[in-house]
C-alpha positions as CSV (number, residue, x, y, z in Angstrom):
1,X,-37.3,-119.0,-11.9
2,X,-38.7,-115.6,-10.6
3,X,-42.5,-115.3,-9.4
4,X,-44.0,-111.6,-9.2
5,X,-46.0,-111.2,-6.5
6,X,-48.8,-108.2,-7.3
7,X,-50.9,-106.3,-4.6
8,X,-54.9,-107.6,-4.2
9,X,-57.0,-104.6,-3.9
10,X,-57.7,-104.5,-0.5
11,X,-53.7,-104.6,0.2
12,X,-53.4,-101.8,-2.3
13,X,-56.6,-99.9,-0.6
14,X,-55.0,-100.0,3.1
15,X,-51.5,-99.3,2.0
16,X,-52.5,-96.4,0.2
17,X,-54.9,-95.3,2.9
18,X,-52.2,-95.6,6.1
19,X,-49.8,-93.8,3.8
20,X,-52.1,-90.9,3.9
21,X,-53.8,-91.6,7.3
22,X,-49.9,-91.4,8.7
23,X,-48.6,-87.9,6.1
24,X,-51.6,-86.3,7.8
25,X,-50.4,-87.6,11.3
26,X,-46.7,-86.2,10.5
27,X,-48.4,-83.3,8.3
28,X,-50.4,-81.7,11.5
29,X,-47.8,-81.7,13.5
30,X,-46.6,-78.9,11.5
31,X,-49.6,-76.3,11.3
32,X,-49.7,-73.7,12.8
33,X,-51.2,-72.4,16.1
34,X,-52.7,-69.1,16.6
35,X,-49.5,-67.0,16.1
36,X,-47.2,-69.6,16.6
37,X,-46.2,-72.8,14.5
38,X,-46.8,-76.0,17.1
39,X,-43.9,-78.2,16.2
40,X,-45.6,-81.3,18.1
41,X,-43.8,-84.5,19.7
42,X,-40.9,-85.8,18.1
43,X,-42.5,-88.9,18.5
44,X,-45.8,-88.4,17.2
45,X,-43.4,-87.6,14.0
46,X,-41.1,-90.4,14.0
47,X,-43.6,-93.3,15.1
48,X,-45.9,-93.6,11.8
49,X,-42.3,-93.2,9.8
50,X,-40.8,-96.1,11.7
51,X,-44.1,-98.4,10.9
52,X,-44.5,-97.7,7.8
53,X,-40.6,-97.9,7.1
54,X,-40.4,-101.3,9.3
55,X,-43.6,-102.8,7.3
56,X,-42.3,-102.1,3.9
57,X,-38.6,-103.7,4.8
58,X,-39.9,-107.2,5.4
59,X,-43.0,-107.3,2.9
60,X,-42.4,-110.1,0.2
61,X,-41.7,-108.7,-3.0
62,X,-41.6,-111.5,-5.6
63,X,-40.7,-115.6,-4.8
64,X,-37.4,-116.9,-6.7
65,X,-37.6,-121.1,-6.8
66,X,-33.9,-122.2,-7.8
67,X,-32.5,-125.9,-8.3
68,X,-31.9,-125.6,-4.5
69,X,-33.9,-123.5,-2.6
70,X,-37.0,-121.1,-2.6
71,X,-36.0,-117.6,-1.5
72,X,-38.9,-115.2,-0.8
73,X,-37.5,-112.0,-1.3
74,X,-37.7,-108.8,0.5
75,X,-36.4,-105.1,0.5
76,X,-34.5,-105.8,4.1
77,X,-33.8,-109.5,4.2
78,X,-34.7,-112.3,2.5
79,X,-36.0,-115.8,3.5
80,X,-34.0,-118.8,2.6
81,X,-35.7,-122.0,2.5
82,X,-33.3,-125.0,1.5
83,X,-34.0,-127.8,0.0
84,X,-33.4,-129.9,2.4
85,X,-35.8,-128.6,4.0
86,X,-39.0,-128.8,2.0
87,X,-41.1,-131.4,1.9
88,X,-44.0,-130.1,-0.5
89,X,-45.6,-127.3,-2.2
90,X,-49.6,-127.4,-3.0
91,X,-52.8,-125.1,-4.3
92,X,-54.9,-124.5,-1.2
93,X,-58.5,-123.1,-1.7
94,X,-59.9,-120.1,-0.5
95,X,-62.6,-122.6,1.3
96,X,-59.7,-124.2,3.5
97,X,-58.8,-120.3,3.8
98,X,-61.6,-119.5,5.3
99,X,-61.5,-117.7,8.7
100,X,-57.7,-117.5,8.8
101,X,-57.0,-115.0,11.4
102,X,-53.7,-112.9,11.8
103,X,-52.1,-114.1,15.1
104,X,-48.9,-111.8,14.7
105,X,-48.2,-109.9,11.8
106,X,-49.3,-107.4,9.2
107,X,-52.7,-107.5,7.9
108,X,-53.1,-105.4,4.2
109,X,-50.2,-102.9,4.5
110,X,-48.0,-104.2,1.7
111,X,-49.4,-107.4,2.0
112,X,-50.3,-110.2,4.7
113,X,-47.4,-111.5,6.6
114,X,-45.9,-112.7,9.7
115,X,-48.1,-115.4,12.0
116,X,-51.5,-116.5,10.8
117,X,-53.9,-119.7,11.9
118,X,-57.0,-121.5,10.7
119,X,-58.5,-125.0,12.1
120,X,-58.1,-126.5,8.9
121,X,-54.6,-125.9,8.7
122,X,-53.7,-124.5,12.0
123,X,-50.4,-122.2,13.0
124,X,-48.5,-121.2,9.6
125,X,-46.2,-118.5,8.7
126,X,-47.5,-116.2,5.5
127,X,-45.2,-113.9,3.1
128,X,-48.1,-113.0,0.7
129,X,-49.5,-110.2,-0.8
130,X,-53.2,-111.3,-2.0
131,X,-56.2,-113.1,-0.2
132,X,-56.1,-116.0,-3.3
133,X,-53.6,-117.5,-5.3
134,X,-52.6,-119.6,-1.7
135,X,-49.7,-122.1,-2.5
136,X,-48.6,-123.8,1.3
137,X,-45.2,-125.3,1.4
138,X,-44.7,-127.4,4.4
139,X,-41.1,-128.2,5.3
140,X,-39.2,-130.4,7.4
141,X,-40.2,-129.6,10.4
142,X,-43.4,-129.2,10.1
143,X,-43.7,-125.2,9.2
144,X,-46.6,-124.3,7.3
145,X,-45.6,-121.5,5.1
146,X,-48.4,-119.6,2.6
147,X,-46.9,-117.5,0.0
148,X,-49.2,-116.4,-3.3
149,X,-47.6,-116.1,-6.9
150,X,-49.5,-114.5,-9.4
151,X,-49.0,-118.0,-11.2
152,X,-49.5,-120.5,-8.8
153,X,-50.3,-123.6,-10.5
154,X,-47.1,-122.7,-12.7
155,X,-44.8,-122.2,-9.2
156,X,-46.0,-125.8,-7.8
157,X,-45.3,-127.2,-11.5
158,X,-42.0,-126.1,-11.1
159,X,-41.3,-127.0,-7.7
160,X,-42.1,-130.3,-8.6
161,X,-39.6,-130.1,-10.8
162,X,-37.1,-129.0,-8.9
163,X,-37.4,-130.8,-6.0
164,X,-39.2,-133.9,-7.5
165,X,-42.2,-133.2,-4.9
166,X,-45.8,-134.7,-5.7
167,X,-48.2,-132.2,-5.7
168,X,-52.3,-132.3,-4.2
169,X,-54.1,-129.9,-4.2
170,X,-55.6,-129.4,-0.2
């Protein structure tokens, strides 16, 4: 089963304002100066392009659940988590949510991904694209992963299905 993954607000909001923020950058580079055009650093041209390029290669773009594993998908590569490996899938609350802090990863540009942590839940790994919606899988061995459906009570119902999991709510 296929789960969309939509842009919050704020995610929308940044990504629109670093795609302008960065044409500007780029843009300016080519004005000209007095009588002659300033052409500006290659690099001042190719560095915003290579962010914004990398950024949008690995942001999640919609979660597919199979009989036999959950692949979050993504423009570049996508993230294959076996069965074998999961353990459960639950709701988490924006309360538990509360002062997660980015660690190492992407903050509102296409989403929220890459390393995140918060005392209640500690280190975890996130491929989402909203601040709600929060459904944590734990595997194996011991990853916490956050992703956020636009149905999430419908994704853990179907998990359970698949993969026989009980489901609490944290």
């Amino acid at each position: 089963m296929i789960y969309t993954c939509s842009l919050d607000k704020v995610a929308k909001g940044v990504t629109i304002g670093v795609a302008i923020l960065f044409i500007a950058i780029i843009g300016s580079q080519f004005l000209p100066l007095g009588n002659t055009m300033y052409t500006g650093s290659i690099f001042i041209r190719i560095l915003p392009l290579s962010i914004f390029c990398g950024v949008y290669a690995f942001h999640p773009v919609k979660y597919i659940l199979t009989e036999s594993a959950i692949i979050i998908h993504r423009p570049l590569t996508d993230v294959n988590i076996k069965k074998e490996m999961l353990v459960s899938a639950q709701i988490v609350d924006k309360e538990t949510m509360k002062w997660t802090i980015r660690t190492f990863g992407v903050g509102g540009l296409f989403g929220y991904f890459g390393k995140f942590a918060n005392r209640a839940l500690g280190s975890m790994t996130f491929y989402a694209t909203r601040r709600n919606n929060y459904v944590l899988i734990i595997t194996t061995d011991g990853r916490k992963i956050i992703i956020t459906p636009d149905e999430p009570i419908s994704f853990v119902a179907q998990f359970n299905k698949n993969f026989g999991q009980p489901t609490s709510a944290f």
